[in-house]
C-alpha positions as CSV (number, residue, x, y, z in Angstrom):
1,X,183.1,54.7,-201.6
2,X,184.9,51.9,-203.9
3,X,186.8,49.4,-202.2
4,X,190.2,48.1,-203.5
5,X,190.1,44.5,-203.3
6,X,193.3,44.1,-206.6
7,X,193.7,40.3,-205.3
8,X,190.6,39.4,-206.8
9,X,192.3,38.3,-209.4
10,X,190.9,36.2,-212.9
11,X,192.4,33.1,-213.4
12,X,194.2,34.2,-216.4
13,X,195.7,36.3,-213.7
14,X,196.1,34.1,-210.6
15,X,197.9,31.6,-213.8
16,X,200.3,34.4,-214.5
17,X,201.3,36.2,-211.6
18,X,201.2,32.5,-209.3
19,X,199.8,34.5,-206.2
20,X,197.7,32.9,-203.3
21,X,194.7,35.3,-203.1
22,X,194.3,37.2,-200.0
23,X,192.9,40.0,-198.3
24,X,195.5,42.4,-198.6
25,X,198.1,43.6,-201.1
26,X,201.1,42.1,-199.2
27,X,201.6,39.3,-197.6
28,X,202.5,39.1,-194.0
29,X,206.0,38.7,-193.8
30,X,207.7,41.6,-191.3
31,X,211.4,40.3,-191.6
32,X,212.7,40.8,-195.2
33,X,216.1,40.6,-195.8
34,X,216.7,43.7,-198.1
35,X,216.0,47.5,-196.2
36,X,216.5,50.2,-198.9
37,X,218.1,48.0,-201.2
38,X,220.8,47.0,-198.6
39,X,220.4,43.2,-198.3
40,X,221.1,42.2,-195.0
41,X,224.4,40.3,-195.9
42,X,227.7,41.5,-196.7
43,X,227.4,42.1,-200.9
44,X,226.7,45.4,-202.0
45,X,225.3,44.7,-205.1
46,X,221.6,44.9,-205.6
47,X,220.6,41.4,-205.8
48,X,217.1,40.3,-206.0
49,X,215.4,39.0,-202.9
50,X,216.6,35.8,-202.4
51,X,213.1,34.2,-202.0
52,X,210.3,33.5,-203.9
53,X,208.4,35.3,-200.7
54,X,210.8,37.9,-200.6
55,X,209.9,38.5,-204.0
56,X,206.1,38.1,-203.6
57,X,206.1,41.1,-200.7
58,X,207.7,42.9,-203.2
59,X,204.8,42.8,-205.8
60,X,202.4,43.3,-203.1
61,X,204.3,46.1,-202.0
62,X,204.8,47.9,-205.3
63,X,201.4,47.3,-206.3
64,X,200.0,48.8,-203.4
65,X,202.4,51.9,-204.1
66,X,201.0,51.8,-207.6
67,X,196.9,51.8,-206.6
68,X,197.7,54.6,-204.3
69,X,199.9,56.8,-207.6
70,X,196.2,55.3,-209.8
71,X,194.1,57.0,-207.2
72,X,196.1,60.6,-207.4
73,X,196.3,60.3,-211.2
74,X,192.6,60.7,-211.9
75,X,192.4,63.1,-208.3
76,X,194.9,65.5,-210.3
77,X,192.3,65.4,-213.7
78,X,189.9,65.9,-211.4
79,X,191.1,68.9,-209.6
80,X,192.5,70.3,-212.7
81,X,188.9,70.4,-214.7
82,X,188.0,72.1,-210.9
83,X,185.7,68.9,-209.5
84,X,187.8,69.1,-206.2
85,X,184.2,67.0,-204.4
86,X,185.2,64.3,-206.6
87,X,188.7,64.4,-206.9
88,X,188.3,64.0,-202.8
89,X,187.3,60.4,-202.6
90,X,190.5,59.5,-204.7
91,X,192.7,61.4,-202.2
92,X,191.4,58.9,-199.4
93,X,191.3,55.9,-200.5
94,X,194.9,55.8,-200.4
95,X,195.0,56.7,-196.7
96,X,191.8,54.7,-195.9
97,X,192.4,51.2,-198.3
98,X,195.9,51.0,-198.8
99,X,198.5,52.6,-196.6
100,X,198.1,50.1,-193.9
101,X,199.1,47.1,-196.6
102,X,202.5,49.4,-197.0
103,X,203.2,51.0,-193.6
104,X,204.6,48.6,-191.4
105,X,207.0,47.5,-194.1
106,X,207.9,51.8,-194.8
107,X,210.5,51.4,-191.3
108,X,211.9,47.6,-192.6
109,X,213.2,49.8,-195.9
110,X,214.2,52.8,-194.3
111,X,211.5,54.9,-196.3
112,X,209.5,58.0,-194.4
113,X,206.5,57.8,-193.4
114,X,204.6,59.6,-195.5
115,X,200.8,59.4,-194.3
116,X,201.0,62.8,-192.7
117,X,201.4,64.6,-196.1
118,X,198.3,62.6,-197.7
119,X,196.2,63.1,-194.9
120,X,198.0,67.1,-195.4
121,X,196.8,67.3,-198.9
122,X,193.5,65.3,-198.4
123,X,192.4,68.1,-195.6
124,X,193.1,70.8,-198.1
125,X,190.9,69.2,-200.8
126,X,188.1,68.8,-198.4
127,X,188.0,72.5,-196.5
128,X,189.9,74.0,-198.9
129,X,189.9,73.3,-201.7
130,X,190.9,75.6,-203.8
131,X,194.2,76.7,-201.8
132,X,197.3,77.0,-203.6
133,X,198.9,74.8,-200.9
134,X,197.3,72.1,-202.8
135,X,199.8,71.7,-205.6
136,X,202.5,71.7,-203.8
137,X,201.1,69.1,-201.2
138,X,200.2,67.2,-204.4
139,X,203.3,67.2,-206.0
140,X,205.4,65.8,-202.6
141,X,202.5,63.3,-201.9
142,X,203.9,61.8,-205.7
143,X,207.3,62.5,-204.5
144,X,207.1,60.5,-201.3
145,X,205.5,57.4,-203.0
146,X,208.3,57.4,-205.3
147,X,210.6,57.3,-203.3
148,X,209.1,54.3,-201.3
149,X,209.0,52.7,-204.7
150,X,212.4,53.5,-205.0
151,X,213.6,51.8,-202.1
152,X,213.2,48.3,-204.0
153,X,215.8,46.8,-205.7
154,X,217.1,48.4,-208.8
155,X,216.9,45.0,-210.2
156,X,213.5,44.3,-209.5
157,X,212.3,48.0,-210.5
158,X,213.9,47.5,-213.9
159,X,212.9,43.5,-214.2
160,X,210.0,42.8,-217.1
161,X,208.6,40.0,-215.4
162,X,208.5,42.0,-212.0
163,X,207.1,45.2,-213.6
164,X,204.5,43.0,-215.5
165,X,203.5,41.6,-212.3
166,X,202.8,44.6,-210.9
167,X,200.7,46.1,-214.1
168,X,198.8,42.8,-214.4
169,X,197.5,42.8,-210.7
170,X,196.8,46.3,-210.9
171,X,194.8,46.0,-214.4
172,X,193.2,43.1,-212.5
173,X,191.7,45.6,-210.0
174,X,190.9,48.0,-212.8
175,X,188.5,45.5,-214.4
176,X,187.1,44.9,-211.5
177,X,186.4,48.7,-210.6
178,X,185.1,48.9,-214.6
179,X,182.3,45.8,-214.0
180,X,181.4,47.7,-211.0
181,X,180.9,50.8,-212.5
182,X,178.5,49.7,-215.3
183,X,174.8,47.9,-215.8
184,X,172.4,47.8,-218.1
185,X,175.2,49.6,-221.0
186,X,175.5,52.6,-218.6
187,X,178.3,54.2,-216.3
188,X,176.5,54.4,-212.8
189,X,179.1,54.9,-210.3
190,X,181.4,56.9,-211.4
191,X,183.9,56.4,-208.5
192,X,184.9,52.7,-209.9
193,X,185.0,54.1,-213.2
194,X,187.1,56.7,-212.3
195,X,189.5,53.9,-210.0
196,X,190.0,52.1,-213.0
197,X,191.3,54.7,-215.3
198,X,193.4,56.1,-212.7
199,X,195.4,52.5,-212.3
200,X,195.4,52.3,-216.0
201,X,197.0,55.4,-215.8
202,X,199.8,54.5,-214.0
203,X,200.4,50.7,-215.3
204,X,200.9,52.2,-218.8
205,X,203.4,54.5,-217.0
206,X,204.8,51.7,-215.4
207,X,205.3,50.0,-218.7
208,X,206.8,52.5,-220.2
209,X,209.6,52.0,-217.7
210,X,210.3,48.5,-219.5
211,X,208.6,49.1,-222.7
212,X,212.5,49.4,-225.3
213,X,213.8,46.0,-223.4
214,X,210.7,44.2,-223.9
215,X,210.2,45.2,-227.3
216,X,214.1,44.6,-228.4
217,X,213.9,40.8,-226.4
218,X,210.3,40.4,-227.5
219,X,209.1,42.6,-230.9
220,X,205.6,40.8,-231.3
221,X,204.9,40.4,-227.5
222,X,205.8,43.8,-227.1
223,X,203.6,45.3,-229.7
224,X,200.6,43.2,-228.4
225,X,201.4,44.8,-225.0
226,X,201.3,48.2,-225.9
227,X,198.5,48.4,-228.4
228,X,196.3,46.6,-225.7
229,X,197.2,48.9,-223.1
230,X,196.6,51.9,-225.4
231,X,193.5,50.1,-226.1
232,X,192.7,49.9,-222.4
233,X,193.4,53.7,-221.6
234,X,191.0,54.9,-224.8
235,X,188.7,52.8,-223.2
236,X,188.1,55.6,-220.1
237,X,189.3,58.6,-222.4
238,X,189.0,60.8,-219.7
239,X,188.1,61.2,-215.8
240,X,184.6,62.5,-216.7
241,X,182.5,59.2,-217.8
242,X,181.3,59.2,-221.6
243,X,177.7,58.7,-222.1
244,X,178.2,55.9,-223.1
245,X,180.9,52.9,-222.4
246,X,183.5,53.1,-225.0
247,X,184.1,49.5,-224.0
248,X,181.8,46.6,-222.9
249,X,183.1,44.9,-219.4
250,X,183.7,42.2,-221.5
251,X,185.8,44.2,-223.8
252,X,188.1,45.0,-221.2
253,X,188.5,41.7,-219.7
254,X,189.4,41.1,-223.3
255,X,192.1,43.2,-223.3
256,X,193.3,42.6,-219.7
257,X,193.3,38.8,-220.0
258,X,195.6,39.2,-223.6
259,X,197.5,41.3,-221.8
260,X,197.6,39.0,-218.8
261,X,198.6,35.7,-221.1
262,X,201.2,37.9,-223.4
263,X,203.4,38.9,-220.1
264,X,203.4,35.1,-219.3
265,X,204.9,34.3,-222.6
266,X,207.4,36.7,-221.7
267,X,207.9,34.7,-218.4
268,X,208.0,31.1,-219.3
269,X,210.2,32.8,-222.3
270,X,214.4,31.2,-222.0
271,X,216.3,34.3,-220.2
């Protein structure tokens, strides 16, 4: 079974995003001023956290969120093209790797706990798995995640530089699940390979959320982010492993570092 370790980060990364690596996706903070984008002062507008830690949970947060959306991406391929024994394993890593960096933070933001409809749909896909129940399960396990993602600031959901934060530590755990899943110029576990389309998946979703303001601020860096990221998804083309790699490891680090060092332009850009 792979194991998500997304702070593991290259130091193209760790340069970009300026985390502190750790074991888990967040970082241990329980008291944040902001619960379901009502900050915990007197403005009703939906001002960013008003800390540089604040902010930082924030990433962790959302990129947990995002990891778990990666993992049900390539489950969904999976169940569709009827492999529901290895969609299975996709379905609990979210419950097994990441819900705990996520759940004591769910109550702080006034979201629902929503660990009792993963663990709903991830029972159906092992005993029975081809129930009907399973779309619908499937479709309010999405649901639920987005609206924990949701429950950040507006402003932050609809920020480049936090969006690009997000996709960069969640193509960082992509490469990493890619390196693991070859040797010797062949897929061999096909679990990692499988992990890393799934968050590639979703980060090119994720970009597509920001993709018309950063190409009207930022034409070349913008074209440079989306061709690399196309690039990236071609790479796993589908959730059934090619033959052979599309894409060397060192390909895709490649591609993940330009993509890595292009959202820092953006960053260090003048607002």
């Amino acid at each position: 079974m792979s194991s998500v370790r997304f702070l593991s980060l290259t130091g193209a990364a760790a340069t970009l995003i300026a985390l502190t690596s750790c074991g888990n996706p967040q970082t241990p903070n329980p008291s944040t001023p902001e619960v379901n984008g009502s900050p915990a002062t007197t403005s009703q507008t939906t001002a960013p956290p008003s800390t540089a830690a604040d902010q930082q949970q924030d990433v962790d947060y959302m990129t947990a969120l995002g990891l778990m959306k990666g993992h049900l991406l390539v489950a969904k391929e999976l169940l569709d093209q009827g492999k529901p024994d290895q969609a299975e394993p996709h379905i609990g890593h979210p419950i097994e790797e990441l819900y705990a960096d996520v759940e004591n933070q769910l109550p702080e933001r006034n979201v629902k706990d929503f660990k009792p409809t993963l663990n709903t749909l991830h029972d159906f896909v092992k005993s029975k798995p081809n129930a009907p129940e399973i779309t619908t399960e499937y479709k309010t396990a999405m649901q639920e995640i987005d609206q924990a993602i949701e429950a950040l600031p507006v402003s932050e959901r609809q920020s480049p530089d936090f969006i690009l934060s997000v996709i960069n530590r969640m193509l960082s755990t992509a490469e990493e699940e890619y390196n693991a899943a070859i040797a010797n110029g062949k897929i061999v576990e096909t679990i990692e390979y499988q992990d890393a389309r799934g968050f590639i998946l979703y980060a090119n979703t994720l970009y597509q959320s920001i993709g018309d303001q950063v190409s009207q601020d930022y034409p070349d860096q913008g074209q440079t982010l989306e061709s690399s990221l196309n690039e990236l998804q071609n790479a796993l083309p589908s959730a059934t492993p090619p033959a052979t790699p599309v894409m060397t490891p060192e390909e895709v680090s490649t591609l993940t570092q330009t993509i890595q060092q292009t959202s820092q332009t953006i960053s260090s850009s003048p607002s």
